[in-house]
C-alpha positions in Angstrom: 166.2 164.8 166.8 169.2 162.3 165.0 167.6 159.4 162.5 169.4 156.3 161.8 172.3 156.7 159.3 173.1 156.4 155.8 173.3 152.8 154.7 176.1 151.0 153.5 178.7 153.6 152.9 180.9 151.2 150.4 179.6 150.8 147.1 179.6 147.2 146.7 177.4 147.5 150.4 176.5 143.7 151.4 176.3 140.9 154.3 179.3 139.3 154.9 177.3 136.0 154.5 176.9 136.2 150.5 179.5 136.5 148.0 179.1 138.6 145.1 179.4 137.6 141.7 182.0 139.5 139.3 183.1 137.7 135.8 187.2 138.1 135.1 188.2 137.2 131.6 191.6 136.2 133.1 191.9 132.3 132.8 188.2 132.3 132.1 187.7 132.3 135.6 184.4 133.8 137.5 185.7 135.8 140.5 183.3 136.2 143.8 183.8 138.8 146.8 181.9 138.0 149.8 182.1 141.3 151.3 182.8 140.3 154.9 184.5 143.3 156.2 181.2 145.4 154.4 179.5 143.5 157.2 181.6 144.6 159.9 181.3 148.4 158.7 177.7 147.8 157.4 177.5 147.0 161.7 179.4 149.9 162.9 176.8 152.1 160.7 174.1 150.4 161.8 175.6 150.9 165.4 175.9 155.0 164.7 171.8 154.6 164.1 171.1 152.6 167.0 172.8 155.2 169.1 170.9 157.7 167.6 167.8 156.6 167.9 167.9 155.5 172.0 168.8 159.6 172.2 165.7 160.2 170.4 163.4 158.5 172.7 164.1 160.7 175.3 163.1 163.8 173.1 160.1 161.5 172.2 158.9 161.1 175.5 159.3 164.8 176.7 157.0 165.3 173.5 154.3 162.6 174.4 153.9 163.9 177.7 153.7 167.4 176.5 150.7 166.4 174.4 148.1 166.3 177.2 148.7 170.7 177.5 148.1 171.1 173.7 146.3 173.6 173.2 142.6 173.2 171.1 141.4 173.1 167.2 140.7 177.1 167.8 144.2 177.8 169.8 146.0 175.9 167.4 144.4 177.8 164.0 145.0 180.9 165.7 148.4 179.6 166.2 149.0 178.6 162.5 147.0 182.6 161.5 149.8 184.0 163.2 152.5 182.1 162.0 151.3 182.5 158.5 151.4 186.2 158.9 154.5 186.9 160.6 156.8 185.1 157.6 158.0 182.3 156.0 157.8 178.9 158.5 161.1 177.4 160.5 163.2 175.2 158.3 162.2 171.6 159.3 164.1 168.4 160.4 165.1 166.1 158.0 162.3 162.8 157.8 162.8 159.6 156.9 160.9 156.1 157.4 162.5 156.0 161.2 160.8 159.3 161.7 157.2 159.6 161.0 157.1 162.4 158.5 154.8 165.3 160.4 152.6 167.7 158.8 154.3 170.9 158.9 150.8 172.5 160.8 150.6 170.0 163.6 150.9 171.5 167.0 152.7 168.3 168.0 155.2 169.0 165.8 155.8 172.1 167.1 155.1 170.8 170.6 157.7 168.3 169.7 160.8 170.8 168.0 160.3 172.8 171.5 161.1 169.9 174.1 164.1 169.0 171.3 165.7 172.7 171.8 165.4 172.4 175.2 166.9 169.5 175.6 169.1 169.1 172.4 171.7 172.1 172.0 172.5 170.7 168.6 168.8 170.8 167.4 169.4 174.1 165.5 171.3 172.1 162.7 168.6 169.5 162.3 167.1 170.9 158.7 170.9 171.2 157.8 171.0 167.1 157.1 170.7 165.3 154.3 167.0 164.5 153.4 165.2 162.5 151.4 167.2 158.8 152.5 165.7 156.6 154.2 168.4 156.2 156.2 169.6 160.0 157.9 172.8 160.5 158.6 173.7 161.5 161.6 174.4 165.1 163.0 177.0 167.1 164.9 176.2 165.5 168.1 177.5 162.6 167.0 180.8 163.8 165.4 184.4 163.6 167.3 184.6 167.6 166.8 181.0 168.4 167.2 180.9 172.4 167.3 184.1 172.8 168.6 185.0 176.6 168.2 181.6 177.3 166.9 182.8 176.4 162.9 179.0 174.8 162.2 177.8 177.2 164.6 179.2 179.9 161.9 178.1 177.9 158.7 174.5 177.2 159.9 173.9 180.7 160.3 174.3 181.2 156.7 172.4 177.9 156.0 175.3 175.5 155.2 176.0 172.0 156.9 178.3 169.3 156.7 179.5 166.0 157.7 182.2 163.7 157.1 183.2 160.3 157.8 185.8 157.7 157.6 185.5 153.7 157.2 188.1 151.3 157.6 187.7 147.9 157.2 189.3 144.7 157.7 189.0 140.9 157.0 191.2 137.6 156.5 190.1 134.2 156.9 191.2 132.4 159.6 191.0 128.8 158.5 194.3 126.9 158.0 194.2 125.9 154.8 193.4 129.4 153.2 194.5 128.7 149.7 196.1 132.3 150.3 197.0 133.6 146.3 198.4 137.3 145.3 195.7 139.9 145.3 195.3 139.8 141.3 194.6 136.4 141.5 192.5 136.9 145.3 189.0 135.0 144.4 187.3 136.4 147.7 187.4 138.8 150.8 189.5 137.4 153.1 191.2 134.9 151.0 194.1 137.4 151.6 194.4 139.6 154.4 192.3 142.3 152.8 191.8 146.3 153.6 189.5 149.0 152.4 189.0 152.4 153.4 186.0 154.6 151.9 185.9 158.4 153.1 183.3 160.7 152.6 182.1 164.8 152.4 178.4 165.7 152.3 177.8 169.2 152.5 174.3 171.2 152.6 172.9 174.0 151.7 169.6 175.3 153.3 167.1 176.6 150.9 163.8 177.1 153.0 165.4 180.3 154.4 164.0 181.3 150.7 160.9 180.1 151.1 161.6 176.8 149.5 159.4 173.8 151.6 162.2 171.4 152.8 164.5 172.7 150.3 167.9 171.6 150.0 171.0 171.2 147.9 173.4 168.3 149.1 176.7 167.7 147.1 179.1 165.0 148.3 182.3 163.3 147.7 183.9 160.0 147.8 187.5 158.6 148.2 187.5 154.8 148.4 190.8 152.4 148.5 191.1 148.6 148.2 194.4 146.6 148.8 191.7 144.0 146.5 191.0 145.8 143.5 188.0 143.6 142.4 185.7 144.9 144.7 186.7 148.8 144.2 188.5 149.6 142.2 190.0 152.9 143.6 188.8 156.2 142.7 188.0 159.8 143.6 184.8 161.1 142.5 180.8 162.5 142.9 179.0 160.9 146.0 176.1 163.0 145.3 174.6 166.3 143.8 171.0 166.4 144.6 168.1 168.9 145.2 165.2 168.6 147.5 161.9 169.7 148.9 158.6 168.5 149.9 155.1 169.5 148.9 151.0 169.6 149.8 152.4 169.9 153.5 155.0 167.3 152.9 152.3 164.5 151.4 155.1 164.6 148.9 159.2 164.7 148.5 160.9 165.2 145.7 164.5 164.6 144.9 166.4 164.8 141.7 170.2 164.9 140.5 173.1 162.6 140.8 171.8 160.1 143.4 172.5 156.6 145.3 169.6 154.9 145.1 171.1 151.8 147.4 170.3 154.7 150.2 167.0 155.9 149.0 165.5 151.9 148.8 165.4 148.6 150.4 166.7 150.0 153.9 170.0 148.3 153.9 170.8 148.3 157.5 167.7 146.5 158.3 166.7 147.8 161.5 170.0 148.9 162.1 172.3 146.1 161.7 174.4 145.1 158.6 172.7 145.4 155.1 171.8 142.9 152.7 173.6 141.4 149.6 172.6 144.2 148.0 174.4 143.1 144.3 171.2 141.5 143.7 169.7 144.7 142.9 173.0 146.5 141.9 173.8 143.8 138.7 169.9 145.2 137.5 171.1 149.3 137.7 170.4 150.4 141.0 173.1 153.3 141.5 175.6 152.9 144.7 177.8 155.4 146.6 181.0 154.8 143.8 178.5 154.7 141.3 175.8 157.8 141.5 173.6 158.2 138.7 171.3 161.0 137.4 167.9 159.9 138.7 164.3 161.7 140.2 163.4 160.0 143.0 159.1 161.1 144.1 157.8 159.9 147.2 154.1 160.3 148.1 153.8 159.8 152.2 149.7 158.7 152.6 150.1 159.2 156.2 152.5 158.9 159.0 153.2 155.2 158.2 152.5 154.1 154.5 154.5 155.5 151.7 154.9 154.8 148.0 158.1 156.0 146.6 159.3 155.5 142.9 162.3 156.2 141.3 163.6 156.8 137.2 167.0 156.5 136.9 169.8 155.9 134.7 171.2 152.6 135.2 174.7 152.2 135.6 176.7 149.6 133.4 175.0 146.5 133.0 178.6 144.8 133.9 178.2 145.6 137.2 179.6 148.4 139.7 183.4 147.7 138.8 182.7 148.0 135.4 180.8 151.4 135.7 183.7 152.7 138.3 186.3 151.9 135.7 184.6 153.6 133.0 183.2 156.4 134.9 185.2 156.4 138.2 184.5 160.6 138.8 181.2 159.6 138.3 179.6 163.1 136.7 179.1 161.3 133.4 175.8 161.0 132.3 175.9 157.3 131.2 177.9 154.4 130.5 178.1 151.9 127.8 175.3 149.9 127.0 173.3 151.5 129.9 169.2 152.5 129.8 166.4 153.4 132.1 165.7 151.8 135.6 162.3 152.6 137.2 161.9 151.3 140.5 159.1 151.4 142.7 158.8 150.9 146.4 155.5 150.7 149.0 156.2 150.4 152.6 155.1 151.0 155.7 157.6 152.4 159.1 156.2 152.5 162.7 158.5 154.0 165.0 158.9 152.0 168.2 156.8 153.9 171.6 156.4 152.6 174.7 154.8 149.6 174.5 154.7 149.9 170.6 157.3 147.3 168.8 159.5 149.2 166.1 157.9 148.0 162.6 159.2 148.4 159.1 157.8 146.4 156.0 158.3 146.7 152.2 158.4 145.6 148.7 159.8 147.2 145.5 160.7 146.3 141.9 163.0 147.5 139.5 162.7 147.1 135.2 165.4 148.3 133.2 166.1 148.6 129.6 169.8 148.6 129.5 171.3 145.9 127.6 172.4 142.8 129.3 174.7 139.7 128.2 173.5 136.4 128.8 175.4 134.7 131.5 175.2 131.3 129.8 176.7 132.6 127.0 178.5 136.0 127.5 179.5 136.0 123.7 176.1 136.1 122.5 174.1 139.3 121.0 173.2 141.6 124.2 169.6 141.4 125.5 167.7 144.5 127.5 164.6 144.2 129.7 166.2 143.0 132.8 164.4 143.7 136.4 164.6 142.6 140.1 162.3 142.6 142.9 162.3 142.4 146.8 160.2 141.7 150.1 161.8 142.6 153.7 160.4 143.1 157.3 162.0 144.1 160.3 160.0 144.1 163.7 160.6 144.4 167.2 160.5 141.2 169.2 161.1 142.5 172.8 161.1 146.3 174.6 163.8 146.1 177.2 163.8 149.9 178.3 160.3 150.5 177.4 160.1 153.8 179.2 163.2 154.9 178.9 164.8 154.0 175.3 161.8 152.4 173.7 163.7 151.2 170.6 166.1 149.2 173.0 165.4 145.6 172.9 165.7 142.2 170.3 164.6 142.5 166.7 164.0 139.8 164.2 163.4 140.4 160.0 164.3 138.5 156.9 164.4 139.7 153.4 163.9 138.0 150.2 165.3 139.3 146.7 165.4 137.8 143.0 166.1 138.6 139.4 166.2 136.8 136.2 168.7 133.7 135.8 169.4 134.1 132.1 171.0 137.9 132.7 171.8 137.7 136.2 174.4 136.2 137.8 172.7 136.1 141.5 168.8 134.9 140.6 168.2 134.5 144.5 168.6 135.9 148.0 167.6 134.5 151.3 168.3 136.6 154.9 167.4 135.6 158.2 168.6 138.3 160.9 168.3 138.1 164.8 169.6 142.0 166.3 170.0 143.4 169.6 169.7 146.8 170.6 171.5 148.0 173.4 171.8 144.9 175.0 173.2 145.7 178.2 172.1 148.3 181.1 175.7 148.9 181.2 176.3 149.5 177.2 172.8 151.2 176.1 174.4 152.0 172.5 176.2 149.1 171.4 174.9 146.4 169.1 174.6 142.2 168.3 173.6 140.9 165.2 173.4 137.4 164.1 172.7 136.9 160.7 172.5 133.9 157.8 172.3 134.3 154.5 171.8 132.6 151.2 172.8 133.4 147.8 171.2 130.8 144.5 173.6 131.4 141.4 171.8 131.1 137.9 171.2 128.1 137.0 172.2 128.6 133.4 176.1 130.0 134.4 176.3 127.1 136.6 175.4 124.7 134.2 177.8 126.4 131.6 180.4 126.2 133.7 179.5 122.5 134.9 179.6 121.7 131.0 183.6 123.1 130.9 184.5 120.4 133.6 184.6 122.7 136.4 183.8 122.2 140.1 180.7 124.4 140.8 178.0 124.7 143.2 175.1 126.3 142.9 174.5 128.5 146.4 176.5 130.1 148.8 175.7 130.3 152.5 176.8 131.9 155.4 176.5 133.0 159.0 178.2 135.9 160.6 178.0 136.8 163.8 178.8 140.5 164.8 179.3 143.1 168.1 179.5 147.0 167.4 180.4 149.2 170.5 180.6 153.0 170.6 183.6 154.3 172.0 183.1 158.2 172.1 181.1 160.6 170.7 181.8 160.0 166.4 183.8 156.6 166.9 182.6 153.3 166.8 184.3 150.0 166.1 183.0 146.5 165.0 184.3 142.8 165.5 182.7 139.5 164.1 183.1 136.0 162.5 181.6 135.0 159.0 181.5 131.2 158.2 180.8 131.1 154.6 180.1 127.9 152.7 181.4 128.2 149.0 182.9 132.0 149.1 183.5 132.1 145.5 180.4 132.2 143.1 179.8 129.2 141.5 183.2 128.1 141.0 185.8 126.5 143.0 188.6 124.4 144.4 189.1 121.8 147.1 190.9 124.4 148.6 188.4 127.1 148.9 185.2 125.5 149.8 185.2 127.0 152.9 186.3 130.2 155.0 186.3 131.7 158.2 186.5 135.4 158.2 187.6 137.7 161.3 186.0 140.8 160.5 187.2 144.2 162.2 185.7 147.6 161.2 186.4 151.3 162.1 184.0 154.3 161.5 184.9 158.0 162.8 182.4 160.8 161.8 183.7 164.6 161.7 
């Protein structure tokens, strides 16, 4: 069984449709990204999931019509006797929010692993994934080499996985009068043609063969490039370096160590299309894939469905991701200047779509942090700490169109809403709409469409300042992007789409760039 994947796999990870905010002390100038070609790749992970989880169904059904042979209350504690006495239980698959998380003494569960094996020869490296995200990625199945020589074959059978990918993408705006610049003086994504590529290692190391519930040690790596350094900057460091297991029959998780939080909250890749502009959350601490922090993540599942999940980290820099990376760009340091505490706290609730039962995920979290902050309005001023964010987002299922067949096929709508204080933040509001299909033709069951619009309210008080200096500003940025994602071969996906963004830059501009047209184009190959 295969959960969606990872989120965002850059670390500045947003819609195409909202331009991030970044202050450059060169000409006095406030510099925006509106991370288009993110979208793309944000797409083309989201795609990986989709495909994924139409596989799944078809375990899922073998399961559900296994159910009606189960055997009784009295078969099944004998069952669970025996098991107990014989040794230590069978490592389990990784869970997240797509998966209901299953006690590990239900006879459905085991009901369930025994249709996967026999219809899933990769099922024997399930517990060898990353666990813990919401957001899985995905397994060897999916991969261009798969077990090609029996390599992962040889590695799981002395409890170590891997898997690595590779993300390429690309935008440049399209409209005529680009006000095209040199890179060091680029003011958004696509203003020049503009490349990135982010690469990545996880590898696992299975600890329930100890006796360990769940356990797991996951340590990754990151390489990331940008022909744009604003939005990077380059660097080779830490992805992750993180222990796991569950407890009390896996009513709770615990995860500790260097961590990403932007993939252990919010759900990013909403339903599995392109994620959020996720720098609302990331200007108040939350750690990224170029920016890991040290962090205990505890999650307490109260059934199936609801969950409650809270998180105390260290906050990375308080100037934002390209700050931190530039200070701390291998990432193993413990902190960064000026950096505190962020506890963040999410409830949710994650129905996984069934024949005739839509796919539902809703949830809300907050984030208070004690690092200390400038004031946008003023950045010369003393520093000020308490700063904080919160966020709503729902994603349902509209419309089954394979609802025996691949259940989570069909159209999906959601939205999300995010804020955080004006006076410390330079994005105090974000506004999604999103409109998704899932395999949306008999003929291509995997691929993806996505249709979102966005849009991102600037503080009021750096707008003003910047007003007060004679400047043209504007005081929102919106967008619309409109994206397809088709899967090539097993491992390889690619992405294409259009963004329209109104205002690109963050809160100010020029006549010439009040407007762009970005052609997105994204790779991702997994190994």
């Amino acid at each position: 069984m295969r959960d969606r994947i990872v989120s965002a796999i850059t670390s500045r990870t947003s819609s195409a449709t909202a331009a991030l905010a970044y202050s450059s002390k060169r000409r006095g100038r406030v510099v925006a990204l509106p991370l288009a070609a993110c979208l793309v790749g944000n797409s083309v992970l989201a795609k990986a999931a989709n495909d994924l989880d139409l596989n799944r169904d078809i375990a899922d059904q073998v399961t559900k019509r296994s159910r009606s042979t189960a055997p009784d209350r009295k078969t099944r504690l004998s069952i669970r006797l025996i098991s107990k006495a014989s040794g230590p239980r069978a490592a389990a698959p990784a869970n997240g929010p797509s998966t209901p998380l299953k006690k590990s003494g239900s006879a459905d569960r085991a009901t369930q692993t025994r249709a996967q094996a026999a219809i899933d020869p990769f099922a024997r490296f399930e517990h060898l994934r990353e666990k813990g995200l919401w957001l899985a990625i995905p397994g060897p199945s999916d991969t261009i080499d798969q077990d090609k020589g029996g390599a992962r074959s040889a590695l799981a059978d002395i409890g170590i996985g891997y898997i690595g990918w590779t993300h390429n993408s690309f935008a440049d705006n399209q409209l005529p009068n680009a006000a095209r610049s040199s890179f060091a003086n680029q003011l958004y994504m696509g203003q020049n043609p503009t490349f990135a590529t982010a690469n990545f290692m996880i590898v696992t190391y299975d600890l329930s063969r100890f006796g360990i519930a769940d356990g797991q040690i996951a340590v990754g790596a990151e390489q990331q490039y940008w022909t744009w350094k604003r939005p990077g900057p380059d660097r080779v460091g830490l992805n992750t370096l993180a222990y796991y297991q569950t407890f009390l029959d896996r009513t709770l998780e615990l995860k500790f160590g260097y961590l990403r939080n932007q993939n252990e909250f919010t759900g990013t890749l909403f339903g599995g299309i392109s994620g959020s502009n996720m720098f609302a959350l990331f200007q108040a601490g939350m750690s990224t894939n170029a920016a890991p922090t040290p962090a205990l993540n505890l999650k307490y599942n109260f059934d199936d469905r609801w969950y409650d999940k809270i998180s105390v980290q260290r906050s990375i820099s308080p100037d934002g991701p390209y700050a931190h990376v530039t200070e701390n760009p291998s990432g193993v340091n413990w902190s960064t200047a000026n950096a505190g505490i962020l506890f963040i706290d999410e409830i949710g609730y994650k129905s996984k779509a069934a024949p005739g039962v839509p796919d539902t995920w809703l949830r809300a979290g907050a984030g208070f942090s004690n690092s200390r902050y400038k004031n946008v309005a003023d950045p010369d001023r003393q520093r000020h700490s308490g700063n904080s964010f919160h966020y709503i987002a729902a994603d349902r299922q509209l419309w089954q169109s394979d609802v025996q067949g691949a259940p989570s096929r069909g159209i999906y709508g959601g939205f999300s809403l995010m804020g955080a204080p004006p006076d410390l933040n330079r994005i105090s509001q974000y506004y999604e709409l999103r409109l998704y299909a899932k395999g949306p033709f008999d003929s291509r069951p995997s691929d993806l469409m996505a249709l979102v619009a966005t849009n991102t309210v600037w503080s009021k008080f750096a707008v003003d300042a910047a007003l007060a200096k004679g400047e043209l500003v504007h005081r929102d940025t919106t967008a619309i992007t409109g994206t397809y994602t088709a899967y090539l071969a097993p491992g390889i996906y690619a992405s294409i789409g259009l963004s329209y963004i109104h205002n690109p830059t963050s809160i100010t501009h020029t006549p010439q760039t009040e407007h762009a047209l970005d052609l997105l184009v994204s790779t991702l190959i997994f190994f």
